[in-house]
C-alpha positions in Angstrom: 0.0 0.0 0.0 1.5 3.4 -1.0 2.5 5.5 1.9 -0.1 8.1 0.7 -3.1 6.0 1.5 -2.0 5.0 4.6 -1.1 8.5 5.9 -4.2 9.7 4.7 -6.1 6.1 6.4 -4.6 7.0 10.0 -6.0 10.3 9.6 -9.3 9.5 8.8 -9.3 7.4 11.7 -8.0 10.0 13.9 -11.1 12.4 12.5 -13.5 9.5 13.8 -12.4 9.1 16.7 -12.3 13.1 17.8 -16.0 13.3 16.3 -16.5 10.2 18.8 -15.2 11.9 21.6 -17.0 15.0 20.6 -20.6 13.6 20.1 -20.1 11.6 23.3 -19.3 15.4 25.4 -21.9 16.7 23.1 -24.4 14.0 24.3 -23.7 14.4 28.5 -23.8 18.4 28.1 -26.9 17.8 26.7 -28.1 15.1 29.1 -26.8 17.3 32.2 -29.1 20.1 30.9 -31.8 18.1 30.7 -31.4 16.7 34.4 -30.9 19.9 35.9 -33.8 21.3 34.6 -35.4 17.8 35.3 -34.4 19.0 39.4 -35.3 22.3 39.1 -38.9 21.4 37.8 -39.4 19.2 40.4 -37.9 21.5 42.9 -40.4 24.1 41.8 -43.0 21.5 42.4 -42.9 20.6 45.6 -42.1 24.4 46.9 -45.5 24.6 45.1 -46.8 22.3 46.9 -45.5 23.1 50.6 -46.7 26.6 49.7 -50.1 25.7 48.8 -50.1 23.2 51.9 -49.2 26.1 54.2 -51.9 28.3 52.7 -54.8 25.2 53.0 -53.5 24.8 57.2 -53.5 28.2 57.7 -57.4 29.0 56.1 -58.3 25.7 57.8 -56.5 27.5 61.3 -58.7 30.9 60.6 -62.1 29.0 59.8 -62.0 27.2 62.9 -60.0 30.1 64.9 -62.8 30.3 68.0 -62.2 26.4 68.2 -58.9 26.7 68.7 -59.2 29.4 71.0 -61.4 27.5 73.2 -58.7 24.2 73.2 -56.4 26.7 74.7 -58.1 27.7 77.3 -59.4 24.5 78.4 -56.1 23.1 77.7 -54.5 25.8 80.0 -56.8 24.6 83.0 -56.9 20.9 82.2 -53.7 19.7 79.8 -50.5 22.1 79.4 -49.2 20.5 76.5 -52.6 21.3 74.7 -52.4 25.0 75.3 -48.6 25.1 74.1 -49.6 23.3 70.7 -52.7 26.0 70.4 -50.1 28.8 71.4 -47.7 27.5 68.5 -50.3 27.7 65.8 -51.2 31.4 66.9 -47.9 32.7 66.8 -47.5 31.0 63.9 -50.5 32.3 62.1 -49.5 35.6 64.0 -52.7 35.9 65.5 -51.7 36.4 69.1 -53.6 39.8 69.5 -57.2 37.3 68.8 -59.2 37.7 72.0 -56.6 37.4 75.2 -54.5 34.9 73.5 -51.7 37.1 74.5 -52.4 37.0 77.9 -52.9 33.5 78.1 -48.9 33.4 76.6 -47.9 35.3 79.4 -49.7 33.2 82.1 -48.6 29.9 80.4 -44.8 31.3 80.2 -45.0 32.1 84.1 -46.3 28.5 84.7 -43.0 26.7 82.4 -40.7 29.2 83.9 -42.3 28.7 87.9 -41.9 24.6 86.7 -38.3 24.9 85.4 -37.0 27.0 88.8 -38.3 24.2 90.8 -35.9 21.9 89.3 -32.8 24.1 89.7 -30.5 23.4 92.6 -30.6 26.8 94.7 -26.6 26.2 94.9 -26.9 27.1 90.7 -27.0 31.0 91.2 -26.7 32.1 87.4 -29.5 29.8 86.4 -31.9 30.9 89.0 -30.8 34.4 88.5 -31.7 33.8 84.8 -35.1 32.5 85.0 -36.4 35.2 87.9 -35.0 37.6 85.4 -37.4 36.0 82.5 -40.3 35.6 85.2 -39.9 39.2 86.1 -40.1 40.5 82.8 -43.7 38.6 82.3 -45.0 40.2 85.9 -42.7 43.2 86.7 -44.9 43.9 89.9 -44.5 40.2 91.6 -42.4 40.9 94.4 -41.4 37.4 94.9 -39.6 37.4 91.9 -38.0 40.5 92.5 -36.6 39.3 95.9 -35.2 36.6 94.2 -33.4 38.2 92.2 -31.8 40.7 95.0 -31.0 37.0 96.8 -29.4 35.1 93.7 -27.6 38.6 92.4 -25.8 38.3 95.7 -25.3 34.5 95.5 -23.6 34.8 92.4 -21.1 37.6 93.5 -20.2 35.8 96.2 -19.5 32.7 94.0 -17.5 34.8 91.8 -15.4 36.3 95.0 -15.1 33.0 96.4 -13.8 31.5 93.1 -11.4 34.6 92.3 -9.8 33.7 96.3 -9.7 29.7 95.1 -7.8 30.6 91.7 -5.5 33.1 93.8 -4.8 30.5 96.5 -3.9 27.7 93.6 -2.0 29.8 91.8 0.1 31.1 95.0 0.5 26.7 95.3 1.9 26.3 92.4 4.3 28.9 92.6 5.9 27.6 95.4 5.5 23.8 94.9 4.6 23.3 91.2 2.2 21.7 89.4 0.2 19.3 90.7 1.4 15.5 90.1 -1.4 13.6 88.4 -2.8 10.0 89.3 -2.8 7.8 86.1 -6.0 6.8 84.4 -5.0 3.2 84.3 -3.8 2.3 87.6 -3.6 5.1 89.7 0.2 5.4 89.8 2.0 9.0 89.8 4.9 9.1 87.4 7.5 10.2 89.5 6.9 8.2 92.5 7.5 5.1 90.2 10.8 6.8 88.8 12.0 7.3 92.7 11.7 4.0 94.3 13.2 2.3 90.9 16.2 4.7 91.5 16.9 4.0 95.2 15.4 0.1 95.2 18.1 -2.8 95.5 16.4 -4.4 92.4 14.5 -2.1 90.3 12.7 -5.2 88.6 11.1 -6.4 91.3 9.1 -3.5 92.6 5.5 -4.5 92.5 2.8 -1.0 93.3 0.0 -2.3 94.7 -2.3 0.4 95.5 -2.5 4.2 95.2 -3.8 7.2 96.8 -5.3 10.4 95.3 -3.2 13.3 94.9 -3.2 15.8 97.7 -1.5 18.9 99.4 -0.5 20.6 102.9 0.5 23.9 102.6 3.4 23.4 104.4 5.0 20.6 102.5 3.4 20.7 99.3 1.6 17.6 97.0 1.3 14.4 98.8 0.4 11.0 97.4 0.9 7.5 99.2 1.8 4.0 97.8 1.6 0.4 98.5 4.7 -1.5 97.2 6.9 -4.4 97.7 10.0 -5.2 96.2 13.5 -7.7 97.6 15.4 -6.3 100.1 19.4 -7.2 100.2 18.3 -10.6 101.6 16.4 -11.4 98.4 13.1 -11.7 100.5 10.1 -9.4 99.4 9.0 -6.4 101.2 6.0 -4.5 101.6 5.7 -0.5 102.4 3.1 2.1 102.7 4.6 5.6 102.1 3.5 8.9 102.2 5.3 10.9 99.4 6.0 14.7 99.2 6.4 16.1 96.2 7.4 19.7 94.8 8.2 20.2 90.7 7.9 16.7 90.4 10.6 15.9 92.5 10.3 13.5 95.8 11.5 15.2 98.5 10.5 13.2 101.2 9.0 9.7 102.3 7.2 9.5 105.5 5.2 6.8 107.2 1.4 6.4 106.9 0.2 8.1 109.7 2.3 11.1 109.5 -0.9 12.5 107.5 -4.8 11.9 108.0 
């Protein structure tokens, strides 16, 4: 075959296969319009329909508007949860002026609020001080809920001093004796107690801890822990102690017997 037609053979292959390639992008452009519009249609349709939905419950709401009234005030005297589902649909309809709907808000908010104090520790100042605020605001004359709030403005200040002193006192503790050593999460052990006794034991190996205390303090002597623990003594037998530890800046700077602390 002369060169010529086979030149002129590759290139005609090379022309079907871009035209290919472009009727197959030509194709999915075309398909992807399609979908979109596809999604878009049906998008439109069921906005549509929530729309018209809305509009059907909230003509159905105003026909029967005195019905609804009357299910919240019987709800407010005989079921809660009632009133609060007829107080939704009025505030959602914006028809909270009807009648004395309004003031049936107000009263129903006082009863939630009055319900939600009672289960608020009295120790949880800001809380309390939070909802007599809110409870205030619905009946500014009530002078219960105005004495309250006197009683759990004070409370909280004096949380708030009290805190400030507890920070300054910690922080005046760690100056002078570090950081506090911290019990491990998986046995209880304290890092630098278990470097100690491995550096002074006869045989490093066979220290066994047994039990842990919690980390504590004396202002005096600084963070104290104690520890169970055996390990061989120069005779090769086993031994078991119970030490108090004193550390400052994780360092051991003494060991003293059990009942040197209580």
């Amino acid at each position: 075959m002369p060169k010529t037609d086979k030149k002129k053979r590759n290139i005609g292959c090379i022309s079907g296969i871009i035209i290919l390639i472009v009727i197959g992008v030509t194709v999915s452009s075309v398909s992807d319009f399609f979908s979109e519009r596809s999604e878009e249609k049906e998008r439109a349709e069921k906005q549509k329909i929530t729309v018209e939905l809305a509009q059907k419950q909230g003509d159905e709401f105003l026909k029967n508007i005195d019905q609804h009234y009357h299910n919240l005030i019987t709800g407010y005297n005989e079921n809660i949860q009632r009133a609060l589902n007829e107080l939704k649909l009025f505030d959602k309809y914006a028809k909270l002026d009807y009648k004395d709907v309004a003031e049936y808000k107000r009263k129903i908010g006082i009863n939630q609020l009055e319900i939600k104090a009672q289960s608020i520790p009295s120790s949880n100042a800001s809380k309390n001080l939070n909802i007599y605020k809110q409870l205030l605001s619905l009946d500014p004359a009530n002078p219960k809920y105005k004495q309250k709030i006197v009683f759990y403005t004070d409370k909280l200040n004096q949380q708030r001093l009290q805190k400030q002193k507890e920070k300054r006192v910690y922080e005046k503790r760690i100056a002078k004796f570090g950081k506090p050593p911290i019990n491990s999460a998986w046995d209880g052990s304290v890092s630098c107690v278990k470097r100690y006794l491995k550096e002074i034991a006869k045989d490093p190996d066979s220290l066994k801890f047994e039990k842990w205390g919690k980390i504590m303090h004396n202002d005096e002597d600084g963070w104290l822990v104690w520890c169970q623990y055996r390990g061989k003594n120069s005779f090769g037998g086993y031994v078991r102690n119970t030490n108090w530890f004193v550390i400052r800046h994780d360092r051991i700077i003494a060991i003293k017997e059990l009942d040197a602390y209580r």
